[in-house]
Residue frames relative to the residue before (quaternion, step in Angstrom):
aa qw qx qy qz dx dy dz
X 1.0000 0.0000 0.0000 0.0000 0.00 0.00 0.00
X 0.5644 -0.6065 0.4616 0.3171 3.59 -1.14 1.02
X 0.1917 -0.6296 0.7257 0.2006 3.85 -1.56 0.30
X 0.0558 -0.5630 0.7929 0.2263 2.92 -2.09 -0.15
X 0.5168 -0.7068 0.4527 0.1686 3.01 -0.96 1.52
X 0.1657 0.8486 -0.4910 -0.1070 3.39 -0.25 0.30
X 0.6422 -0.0707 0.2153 0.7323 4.58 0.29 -0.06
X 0.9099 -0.2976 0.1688 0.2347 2.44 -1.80 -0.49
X 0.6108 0.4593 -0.1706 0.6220 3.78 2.12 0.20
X 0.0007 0.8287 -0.5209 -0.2050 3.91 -1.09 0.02
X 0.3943 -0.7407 0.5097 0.1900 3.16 -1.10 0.71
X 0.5288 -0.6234 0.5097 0.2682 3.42 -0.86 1.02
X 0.3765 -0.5281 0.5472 0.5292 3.84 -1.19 0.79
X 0.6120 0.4569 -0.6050 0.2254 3.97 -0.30 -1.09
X 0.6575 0.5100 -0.4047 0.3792 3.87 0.35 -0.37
X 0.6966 0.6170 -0.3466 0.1183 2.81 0.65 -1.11
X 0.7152 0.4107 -0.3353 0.4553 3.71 1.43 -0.23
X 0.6286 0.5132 -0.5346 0.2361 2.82 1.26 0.85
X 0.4021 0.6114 -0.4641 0.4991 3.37 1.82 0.13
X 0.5962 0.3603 -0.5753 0.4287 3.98 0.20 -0.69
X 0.6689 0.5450 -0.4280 0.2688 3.97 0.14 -1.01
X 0.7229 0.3593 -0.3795 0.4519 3.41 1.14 -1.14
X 0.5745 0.5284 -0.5034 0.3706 4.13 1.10 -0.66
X 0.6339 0.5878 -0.4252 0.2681 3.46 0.90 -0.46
X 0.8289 0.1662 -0.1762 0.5042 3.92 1.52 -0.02
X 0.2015 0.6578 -0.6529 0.3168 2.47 0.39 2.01
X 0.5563 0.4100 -0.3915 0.6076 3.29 0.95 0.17
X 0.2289 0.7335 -0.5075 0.3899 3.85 0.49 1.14
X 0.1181 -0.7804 0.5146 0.3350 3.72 0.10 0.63
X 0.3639 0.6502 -0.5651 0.3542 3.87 1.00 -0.42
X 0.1451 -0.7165 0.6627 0.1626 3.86 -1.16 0.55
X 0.7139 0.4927 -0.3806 0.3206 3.45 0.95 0.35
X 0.4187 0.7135 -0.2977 0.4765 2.96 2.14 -0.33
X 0.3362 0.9005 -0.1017 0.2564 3.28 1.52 -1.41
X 0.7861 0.2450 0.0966 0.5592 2.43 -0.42 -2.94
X 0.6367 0.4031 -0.4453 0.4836 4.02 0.95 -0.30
X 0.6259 0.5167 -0.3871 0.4375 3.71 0.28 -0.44
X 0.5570 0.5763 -0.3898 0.4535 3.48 1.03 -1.06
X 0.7799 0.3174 -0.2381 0.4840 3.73 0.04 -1.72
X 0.6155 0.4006 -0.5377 0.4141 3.82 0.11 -0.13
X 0.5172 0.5430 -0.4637 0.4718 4.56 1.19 -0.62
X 0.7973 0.4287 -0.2915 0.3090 3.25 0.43 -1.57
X 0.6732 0.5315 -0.4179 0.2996 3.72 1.00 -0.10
X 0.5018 0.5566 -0.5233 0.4057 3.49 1.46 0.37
X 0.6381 -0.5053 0.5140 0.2708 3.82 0.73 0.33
X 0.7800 -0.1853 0.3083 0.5121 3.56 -2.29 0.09
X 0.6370 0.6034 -0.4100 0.2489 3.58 0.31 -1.70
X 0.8316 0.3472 -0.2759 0.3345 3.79 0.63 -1.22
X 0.4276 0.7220 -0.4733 0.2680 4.06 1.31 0.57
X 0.5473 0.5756 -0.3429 0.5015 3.33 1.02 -0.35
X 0.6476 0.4104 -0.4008 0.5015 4.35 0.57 -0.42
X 0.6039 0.6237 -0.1878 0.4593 3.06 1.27 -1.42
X 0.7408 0.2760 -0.2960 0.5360 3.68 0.58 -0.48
X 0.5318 0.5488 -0.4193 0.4901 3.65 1.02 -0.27
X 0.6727 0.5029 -0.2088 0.5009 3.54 0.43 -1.15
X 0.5606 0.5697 -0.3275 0.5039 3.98 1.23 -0.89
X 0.7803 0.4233 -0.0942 0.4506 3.97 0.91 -1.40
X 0.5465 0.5267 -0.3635 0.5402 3.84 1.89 -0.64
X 0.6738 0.6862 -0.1341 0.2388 3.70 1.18 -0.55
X 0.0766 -0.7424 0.6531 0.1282 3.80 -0.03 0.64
X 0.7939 0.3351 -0.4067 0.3034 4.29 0.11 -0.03
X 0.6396 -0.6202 0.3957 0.2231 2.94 -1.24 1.67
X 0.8036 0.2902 -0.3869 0.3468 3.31 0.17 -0.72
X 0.6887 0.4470 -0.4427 0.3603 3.56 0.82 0.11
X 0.2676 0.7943 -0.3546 0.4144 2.88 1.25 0.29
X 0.7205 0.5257 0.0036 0.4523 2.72 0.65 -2.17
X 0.6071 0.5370 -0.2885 0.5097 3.58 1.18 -1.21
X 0.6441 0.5066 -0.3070 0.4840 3.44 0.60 -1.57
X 0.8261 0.2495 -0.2627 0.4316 3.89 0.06 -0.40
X 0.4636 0.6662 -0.4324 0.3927 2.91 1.23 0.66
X 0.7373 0.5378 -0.0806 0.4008 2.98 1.82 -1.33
X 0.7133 0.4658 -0.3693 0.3713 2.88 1.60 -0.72
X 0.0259 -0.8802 0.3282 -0.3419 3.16 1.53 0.07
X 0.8859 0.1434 0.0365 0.4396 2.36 -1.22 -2.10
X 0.5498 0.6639 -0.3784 0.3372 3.82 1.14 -1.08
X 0.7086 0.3521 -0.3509 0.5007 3.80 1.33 -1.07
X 0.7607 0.4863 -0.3712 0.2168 3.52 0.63 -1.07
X 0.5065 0.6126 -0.4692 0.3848 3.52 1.58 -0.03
X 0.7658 0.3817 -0.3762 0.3555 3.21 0.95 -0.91
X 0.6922 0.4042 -0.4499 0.3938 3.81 0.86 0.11
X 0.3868 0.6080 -0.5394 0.4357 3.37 0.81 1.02
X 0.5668 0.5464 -0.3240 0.5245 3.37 1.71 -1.01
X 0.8244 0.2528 -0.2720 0.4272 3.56 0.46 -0.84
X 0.4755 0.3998 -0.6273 0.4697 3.98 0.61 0.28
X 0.5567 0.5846 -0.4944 0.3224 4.21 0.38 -0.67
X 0.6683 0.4851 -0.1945 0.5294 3.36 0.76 -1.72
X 0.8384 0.2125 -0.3532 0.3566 3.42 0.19 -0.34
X 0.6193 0.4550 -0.4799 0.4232 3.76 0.87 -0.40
X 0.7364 0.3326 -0.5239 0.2695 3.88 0.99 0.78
X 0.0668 -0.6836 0.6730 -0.2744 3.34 0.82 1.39
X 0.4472 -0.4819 0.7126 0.2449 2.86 -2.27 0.76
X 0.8328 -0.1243 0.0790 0.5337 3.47 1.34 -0.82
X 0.5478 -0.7487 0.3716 -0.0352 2.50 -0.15 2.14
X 0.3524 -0.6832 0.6143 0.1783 4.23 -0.58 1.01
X 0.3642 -0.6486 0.6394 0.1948 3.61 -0.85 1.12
X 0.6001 0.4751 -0.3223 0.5570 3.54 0.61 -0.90
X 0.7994 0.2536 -0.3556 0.4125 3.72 -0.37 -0.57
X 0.6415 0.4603 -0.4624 0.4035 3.82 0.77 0.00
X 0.5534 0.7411 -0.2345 0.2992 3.24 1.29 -0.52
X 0.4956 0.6329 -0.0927 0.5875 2.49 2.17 -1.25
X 0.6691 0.5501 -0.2194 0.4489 3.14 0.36 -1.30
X 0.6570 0.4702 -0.2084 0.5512 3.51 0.74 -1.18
X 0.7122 0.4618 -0.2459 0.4680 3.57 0.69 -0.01
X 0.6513 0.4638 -0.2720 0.5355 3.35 1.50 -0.56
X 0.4013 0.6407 -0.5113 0.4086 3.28 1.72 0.42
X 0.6838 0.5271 -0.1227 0.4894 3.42 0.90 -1.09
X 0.8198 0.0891 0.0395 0.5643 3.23 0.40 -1.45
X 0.1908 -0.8370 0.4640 0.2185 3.83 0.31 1.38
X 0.6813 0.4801 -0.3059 0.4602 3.81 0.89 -1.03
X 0.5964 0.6345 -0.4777 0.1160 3.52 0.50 -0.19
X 0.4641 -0.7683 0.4111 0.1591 3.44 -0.77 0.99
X 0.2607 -0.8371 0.4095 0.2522 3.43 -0.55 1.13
X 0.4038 0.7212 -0.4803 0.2935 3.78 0.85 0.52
X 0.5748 0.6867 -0.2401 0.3747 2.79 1.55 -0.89
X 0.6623 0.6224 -0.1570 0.3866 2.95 0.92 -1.85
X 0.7380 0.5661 -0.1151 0.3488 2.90 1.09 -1.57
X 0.5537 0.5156 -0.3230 0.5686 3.34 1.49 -1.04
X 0.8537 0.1882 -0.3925 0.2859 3.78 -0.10 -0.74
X 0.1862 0.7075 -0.5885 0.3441 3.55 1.46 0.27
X 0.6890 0.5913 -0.1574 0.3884 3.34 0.40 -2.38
X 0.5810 0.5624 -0.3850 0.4448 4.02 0.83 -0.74
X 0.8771 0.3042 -0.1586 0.3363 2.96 0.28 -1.50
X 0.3176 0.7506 -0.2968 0.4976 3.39 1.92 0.14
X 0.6788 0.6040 -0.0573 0.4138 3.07 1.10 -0.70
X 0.7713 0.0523 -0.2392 0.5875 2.78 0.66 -1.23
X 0.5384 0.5440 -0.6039 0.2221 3.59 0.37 0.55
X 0.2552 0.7860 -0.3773 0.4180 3.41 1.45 0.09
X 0.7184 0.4823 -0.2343 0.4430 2.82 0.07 -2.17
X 0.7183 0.6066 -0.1425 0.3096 3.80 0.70 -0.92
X 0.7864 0.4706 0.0143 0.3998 3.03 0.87 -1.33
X 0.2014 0.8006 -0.5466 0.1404 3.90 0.15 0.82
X 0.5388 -0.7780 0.2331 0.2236 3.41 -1.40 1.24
X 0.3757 0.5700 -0.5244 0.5089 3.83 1.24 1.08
X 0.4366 0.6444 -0.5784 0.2440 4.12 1.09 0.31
X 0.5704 -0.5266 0.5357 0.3323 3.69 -0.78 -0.25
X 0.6393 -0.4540 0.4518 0.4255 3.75 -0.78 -0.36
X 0.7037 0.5020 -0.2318 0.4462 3.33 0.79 -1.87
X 0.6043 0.6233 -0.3115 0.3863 3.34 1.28 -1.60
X 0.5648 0.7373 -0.1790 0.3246 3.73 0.86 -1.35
X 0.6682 0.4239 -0.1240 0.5987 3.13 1.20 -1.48
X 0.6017 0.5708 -0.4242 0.3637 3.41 0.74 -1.01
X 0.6016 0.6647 -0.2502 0.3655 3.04 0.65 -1.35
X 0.8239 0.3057 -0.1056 0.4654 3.20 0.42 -1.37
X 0.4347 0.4078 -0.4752 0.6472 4.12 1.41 0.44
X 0.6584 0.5801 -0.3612 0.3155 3.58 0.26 -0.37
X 0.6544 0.3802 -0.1723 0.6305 3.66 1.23 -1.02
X 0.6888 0.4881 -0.3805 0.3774 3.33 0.73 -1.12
X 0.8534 0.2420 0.0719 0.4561 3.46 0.22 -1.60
X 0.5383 0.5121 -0.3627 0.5625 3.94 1.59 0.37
X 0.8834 0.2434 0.0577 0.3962 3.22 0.64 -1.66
X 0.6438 0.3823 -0.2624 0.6087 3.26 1.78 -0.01
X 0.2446 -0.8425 0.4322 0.2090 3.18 1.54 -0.36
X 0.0353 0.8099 -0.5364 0.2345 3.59 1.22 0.92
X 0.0774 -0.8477 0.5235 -0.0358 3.82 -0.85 0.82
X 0.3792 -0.7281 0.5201 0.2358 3.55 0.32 1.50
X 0.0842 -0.6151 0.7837 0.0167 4.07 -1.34 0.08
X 0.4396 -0.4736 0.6846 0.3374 3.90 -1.27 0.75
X 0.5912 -0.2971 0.6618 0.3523 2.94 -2.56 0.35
X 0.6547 0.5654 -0.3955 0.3086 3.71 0.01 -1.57
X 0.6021 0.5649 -0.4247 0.3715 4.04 1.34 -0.48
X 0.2128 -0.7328 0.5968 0.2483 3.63 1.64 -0.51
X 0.4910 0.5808 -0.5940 0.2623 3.72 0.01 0.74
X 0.4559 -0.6857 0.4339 0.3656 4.06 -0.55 1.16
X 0.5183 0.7538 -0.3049 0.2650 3.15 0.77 -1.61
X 0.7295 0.5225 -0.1920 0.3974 3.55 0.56 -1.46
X 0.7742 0.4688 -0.1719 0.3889 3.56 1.27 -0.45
X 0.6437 0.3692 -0.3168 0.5907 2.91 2.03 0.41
X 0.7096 -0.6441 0.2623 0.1136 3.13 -1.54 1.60
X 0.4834 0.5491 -0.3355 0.5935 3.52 1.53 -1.03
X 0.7425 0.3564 -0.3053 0.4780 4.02 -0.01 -1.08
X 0.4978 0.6423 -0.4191 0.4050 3.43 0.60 -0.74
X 0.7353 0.4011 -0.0597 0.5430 3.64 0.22 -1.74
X 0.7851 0.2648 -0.4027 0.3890 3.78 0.32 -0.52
X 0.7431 0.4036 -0.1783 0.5031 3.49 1.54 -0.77
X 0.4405 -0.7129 0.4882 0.2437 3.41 1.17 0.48
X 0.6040 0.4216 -0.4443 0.5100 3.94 1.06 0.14
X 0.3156 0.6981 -0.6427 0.0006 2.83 -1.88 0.88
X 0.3533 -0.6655 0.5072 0.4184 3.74 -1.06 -0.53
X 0.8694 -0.4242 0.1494 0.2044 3.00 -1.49 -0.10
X 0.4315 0.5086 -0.4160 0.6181 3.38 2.06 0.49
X 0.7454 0.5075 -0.3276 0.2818 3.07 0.10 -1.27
X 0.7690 0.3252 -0.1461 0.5306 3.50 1.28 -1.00
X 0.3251 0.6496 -0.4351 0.5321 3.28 1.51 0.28
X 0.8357 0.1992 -0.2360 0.4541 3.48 -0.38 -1.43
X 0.5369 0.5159 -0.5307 0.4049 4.02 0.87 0.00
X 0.6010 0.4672 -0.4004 0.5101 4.38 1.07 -0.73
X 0.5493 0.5352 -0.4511 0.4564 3.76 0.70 -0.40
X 0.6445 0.6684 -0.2304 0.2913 3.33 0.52 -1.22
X 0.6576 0.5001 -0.0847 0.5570 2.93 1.57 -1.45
X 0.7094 0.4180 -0.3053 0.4783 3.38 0.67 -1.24
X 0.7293 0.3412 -0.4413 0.3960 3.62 0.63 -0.27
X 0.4411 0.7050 -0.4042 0.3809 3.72 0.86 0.08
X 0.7275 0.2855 -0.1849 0.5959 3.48 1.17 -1.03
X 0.4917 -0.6201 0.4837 0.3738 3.87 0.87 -0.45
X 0.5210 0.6767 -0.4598 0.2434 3.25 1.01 0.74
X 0.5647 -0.7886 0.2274 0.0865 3.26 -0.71 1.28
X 0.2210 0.8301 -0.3660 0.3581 3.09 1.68 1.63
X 0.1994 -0.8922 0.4052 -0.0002 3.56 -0.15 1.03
X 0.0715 -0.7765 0.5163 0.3541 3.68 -0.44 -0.45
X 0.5878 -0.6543 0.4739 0.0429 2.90 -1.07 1.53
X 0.2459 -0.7433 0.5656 0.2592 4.24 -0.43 0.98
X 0.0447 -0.7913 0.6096 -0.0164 3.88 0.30 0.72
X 0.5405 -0.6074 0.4892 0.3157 4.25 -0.80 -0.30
X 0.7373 -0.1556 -0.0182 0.6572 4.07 0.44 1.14
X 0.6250 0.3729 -0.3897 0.5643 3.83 0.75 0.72
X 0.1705 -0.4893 0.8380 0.1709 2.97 -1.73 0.96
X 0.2276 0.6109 -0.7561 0.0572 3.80 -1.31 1.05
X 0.2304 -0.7978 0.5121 0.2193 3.23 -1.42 0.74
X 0.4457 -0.6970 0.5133 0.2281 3.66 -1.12 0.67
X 0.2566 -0.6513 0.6645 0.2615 4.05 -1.11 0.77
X 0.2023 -0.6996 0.6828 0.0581 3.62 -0.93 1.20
X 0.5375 -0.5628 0.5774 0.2467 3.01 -1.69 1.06
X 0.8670 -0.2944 0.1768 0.3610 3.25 -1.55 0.15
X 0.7675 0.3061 -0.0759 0.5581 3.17 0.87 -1.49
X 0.3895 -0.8057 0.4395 0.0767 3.44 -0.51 1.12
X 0.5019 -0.7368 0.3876 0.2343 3.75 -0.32 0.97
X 0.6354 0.6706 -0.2244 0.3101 3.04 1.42 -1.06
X 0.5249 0.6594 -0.0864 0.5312 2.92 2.27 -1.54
X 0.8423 0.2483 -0.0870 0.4704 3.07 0.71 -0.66
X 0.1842 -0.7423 0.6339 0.1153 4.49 0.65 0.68
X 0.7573 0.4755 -0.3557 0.2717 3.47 0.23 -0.53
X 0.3030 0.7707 -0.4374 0.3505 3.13 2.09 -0.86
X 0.4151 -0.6606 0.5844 0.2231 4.39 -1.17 0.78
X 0.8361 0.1019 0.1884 0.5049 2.88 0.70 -1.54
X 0.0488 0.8800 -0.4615 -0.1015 3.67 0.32 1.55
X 0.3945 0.5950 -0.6148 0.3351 3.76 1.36 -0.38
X 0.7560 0.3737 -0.4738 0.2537 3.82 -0.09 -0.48
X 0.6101 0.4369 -0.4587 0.4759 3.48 0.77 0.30
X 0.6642 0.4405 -0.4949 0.3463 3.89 0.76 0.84
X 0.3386 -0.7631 0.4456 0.3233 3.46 0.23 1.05
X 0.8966 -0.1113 0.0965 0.4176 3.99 0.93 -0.72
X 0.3287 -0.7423 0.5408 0.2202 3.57 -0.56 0.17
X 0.1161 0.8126 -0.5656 0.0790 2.98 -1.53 0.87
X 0.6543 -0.6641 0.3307 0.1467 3.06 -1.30 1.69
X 0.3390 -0.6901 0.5758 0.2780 3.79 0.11 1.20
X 0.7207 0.5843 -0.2579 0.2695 3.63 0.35 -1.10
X 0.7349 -0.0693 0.0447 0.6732 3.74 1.05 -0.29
X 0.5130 -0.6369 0.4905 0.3010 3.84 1.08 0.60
X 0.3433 0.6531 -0.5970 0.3151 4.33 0.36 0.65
X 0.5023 -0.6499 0.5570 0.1227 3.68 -1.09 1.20
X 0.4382 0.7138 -0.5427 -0.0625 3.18 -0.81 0.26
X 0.7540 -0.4817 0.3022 0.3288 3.39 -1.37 0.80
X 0.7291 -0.2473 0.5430 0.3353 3.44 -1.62 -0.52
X 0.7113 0.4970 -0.1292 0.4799 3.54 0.65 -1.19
X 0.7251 0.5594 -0.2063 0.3446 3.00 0.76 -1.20
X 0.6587 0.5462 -0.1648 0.4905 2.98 1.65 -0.99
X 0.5576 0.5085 -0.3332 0.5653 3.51 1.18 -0.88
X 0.7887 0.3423 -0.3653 0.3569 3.67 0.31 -0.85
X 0.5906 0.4854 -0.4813 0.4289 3.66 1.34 -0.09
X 0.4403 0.6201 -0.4926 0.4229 4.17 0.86 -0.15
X 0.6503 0.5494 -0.3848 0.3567 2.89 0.59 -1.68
X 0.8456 0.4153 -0.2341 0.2403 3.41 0.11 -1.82
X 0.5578 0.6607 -0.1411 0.4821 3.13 1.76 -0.34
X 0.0692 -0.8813 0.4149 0.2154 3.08 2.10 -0.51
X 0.1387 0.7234 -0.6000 0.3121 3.73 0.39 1.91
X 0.0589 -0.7757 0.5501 0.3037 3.64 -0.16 0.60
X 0.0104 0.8603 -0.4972 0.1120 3.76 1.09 1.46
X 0.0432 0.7746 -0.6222 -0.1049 3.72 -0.18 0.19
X 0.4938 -0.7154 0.4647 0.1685 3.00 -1.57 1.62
X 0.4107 0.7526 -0.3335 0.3921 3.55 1.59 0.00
X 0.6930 0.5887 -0.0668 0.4108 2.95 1.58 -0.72
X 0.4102 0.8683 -0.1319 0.2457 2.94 2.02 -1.07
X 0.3383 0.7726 -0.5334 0.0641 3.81 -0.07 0.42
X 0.5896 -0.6791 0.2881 0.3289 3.58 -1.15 0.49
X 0.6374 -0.3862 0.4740 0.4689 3.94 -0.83 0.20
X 0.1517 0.5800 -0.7599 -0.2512 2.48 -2.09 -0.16
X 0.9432 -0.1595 0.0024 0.2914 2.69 -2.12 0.63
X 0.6749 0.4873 -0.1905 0.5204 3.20 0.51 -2.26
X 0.7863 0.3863 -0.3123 0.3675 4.25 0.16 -1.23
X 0.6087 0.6418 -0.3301 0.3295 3.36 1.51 -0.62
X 0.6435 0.5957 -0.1689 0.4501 3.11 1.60 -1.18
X 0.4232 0.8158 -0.1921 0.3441 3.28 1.50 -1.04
X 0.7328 0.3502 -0.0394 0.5821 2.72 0.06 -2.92
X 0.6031 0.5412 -0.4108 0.4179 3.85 0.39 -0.52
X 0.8663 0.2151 -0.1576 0.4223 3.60 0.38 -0.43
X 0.3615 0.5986 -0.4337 0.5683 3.32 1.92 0.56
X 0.6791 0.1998 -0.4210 0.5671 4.14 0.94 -0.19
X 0.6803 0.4032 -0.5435 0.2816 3.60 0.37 -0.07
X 0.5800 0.5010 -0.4315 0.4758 3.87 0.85 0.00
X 0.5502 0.4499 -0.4132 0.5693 4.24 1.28 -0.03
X 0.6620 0.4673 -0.3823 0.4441 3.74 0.95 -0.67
X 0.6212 0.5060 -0.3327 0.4974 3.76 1.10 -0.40
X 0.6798 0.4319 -0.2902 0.5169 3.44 0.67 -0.53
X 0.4878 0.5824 -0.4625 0.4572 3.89 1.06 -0.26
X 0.7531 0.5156 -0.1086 0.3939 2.95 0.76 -1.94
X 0.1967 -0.7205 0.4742 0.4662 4.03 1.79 0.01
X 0.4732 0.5932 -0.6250 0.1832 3.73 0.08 0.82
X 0.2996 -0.8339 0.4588 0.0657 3.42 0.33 1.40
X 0.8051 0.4502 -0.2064 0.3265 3.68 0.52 -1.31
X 0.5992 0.5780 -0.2680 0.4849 2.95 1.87 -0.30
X 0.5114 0.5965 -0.3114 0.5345 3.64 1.64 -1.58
X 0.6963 0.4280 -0.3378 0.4668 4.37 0.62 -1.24
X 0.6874 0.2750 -0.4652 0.4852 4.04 0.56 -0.63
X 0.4718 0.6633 -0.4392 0.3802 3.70 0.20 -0.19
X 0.6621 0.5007 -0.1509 0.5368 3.38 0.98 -1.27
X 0.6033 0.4635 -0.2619 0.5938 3.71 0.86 -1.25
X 0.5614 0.5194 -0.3931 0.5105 3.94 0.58 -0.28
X 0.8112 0.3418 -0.2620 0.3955 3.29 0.05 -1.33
X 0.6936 0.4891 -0.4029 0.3426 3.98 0.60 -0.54
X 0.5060 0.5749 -0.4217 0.4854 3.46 1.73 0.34
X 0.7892 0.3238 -0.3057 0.4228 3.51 0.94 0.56
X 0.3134 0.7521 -0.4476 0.3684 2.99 1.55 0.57
């Protein structure tokens, strides 16, 4: 049987007059005809954005216009509901590919080879760097060095409410971000080499901790795991800070957080708390419909 090729899906020719019939009434003033025409488009999947964008450029009326980008829309965000589902049931879930994913909120066409290749650059040269007589402290150094010397990567507060900063593609092409965005890109790294850098659940901070060998997490019985984190460190501009440092930022914060308590993220919560400020940054910004699919994202990893 013949295809039409369409992205990432194909549509059989027998269908295919039935998509011209249904593209032919979108330009139906009935809005209930519409919302039925709509769900009978949206079940051909990725496959039907290509007619749909053809049919979007053969046009001179606005409102189908309007209709058509309505659909493709919904056409991408159903299917990245499909892929945050599929992936948040990994046994073990790719930080990098959710990251992604989180970006194809924003940016539906973006292509993860891409991503992946300059991920892979800067992989490199921390390589080129890195040999096993470094210290811990050294380790990190290394990696603020490439990250925030030689990539010249630029941390931005949450408080700047700017979406942009929380996706990974902009991140890497604009070298701006904040402390998720460039957080979950040093994770990336640290798990590439096996370095034992975690993020740490802390109270309005994403900070990550360098665990000693033996991992607290590994071990619930562990009494006392702050002493297996040799240090913390600021995802956002790569700054060290002690044990102390932390206790004295609770304090000022008046958290009765205890660092005794302390255990690293994973993947799925990291990705979460990361899009729990980008759905508060949409709502700052009064961009409600975005701040509610954002939200519909995150209860797929619950």
């Amino acid at each position: 049987m013949a295809y039409l090729g369409c992205g990432n899906g194909t549509i059989r020719m027998k269908q295919t007059s039935e998509l011209k019939a249904l593209l032919c009434l979108l330009d139906d003033p009935d809005a209930d005809i519409f919302q039925t025409v709509a769900r009978r488009i949206l079940d051909y999947g990725i496959a039907v954005i290509p007619p749909l964008e053809d049919l979007w450029e053969r046009t001179e009326d606005q409102q189908v216009q309007t209709r058509i980008e309505i659909l493709i829309h919904r056409v991408h965000f159903h299917d990245l509901e499909k892929g945050f589902h599929q992936w948040a049931q990994l046994n073990h879930p790719s930080l990098l590919q959710g990251a992604i994913l989180l970006a194809r909120f924003q940016y539906p066409e973006l292509s993860s080879t891409d991503i992946i290749g300059q991920v892979d650059k800067i992989r490199r040269n921390i390589w080129l760097e890195l040999n096993p007589y470094l210290t811990p402290l050294e380790q990190v150094n290394v990696f603020n060095g490439i990250l925030f010397s030689y990539c010249r990567l630029q941390g931005h507060e949450l408080g700047k409410r700017e979406p942009k900063h929380f996706y990974i593609n902009q991140l890497l092409e604009s070298k701006q971000g904040n402390g998720y965005s460039i957080g979950i890109l040093y994770l990336i790294l640290c798990e590439m080499f096996h370095i034992p850098v975690y993020a740490v659940d802390i109270p309005r901070q994403l900070v990550f901790g360098y665990f000693n060998e033996i991992h607290p997490f590994l071990l619930p019985n562990t009494k006392n795991p702050e002493q297996n984190i040799a240090f913390f460190v600021d995802p956002m501009n790569g700054a060290i800070y002690t044990q102390t440092d932390v206790e004295a930022y609770l304090h000022k914060i008046g958290s009765k957080f205890s660092i005794n308590t302390a255990s690293p993220l994973g993947v799925k919560k990291i990705l979460y708390k990361m899009m729990e400020e980008l759905a508060l940054c949409y709502q700052y910004r009064r961009e409600d419909e975005k701040a509610d699919e954002v939200k519909l994202l995150m209860r797929l990893l619950i």
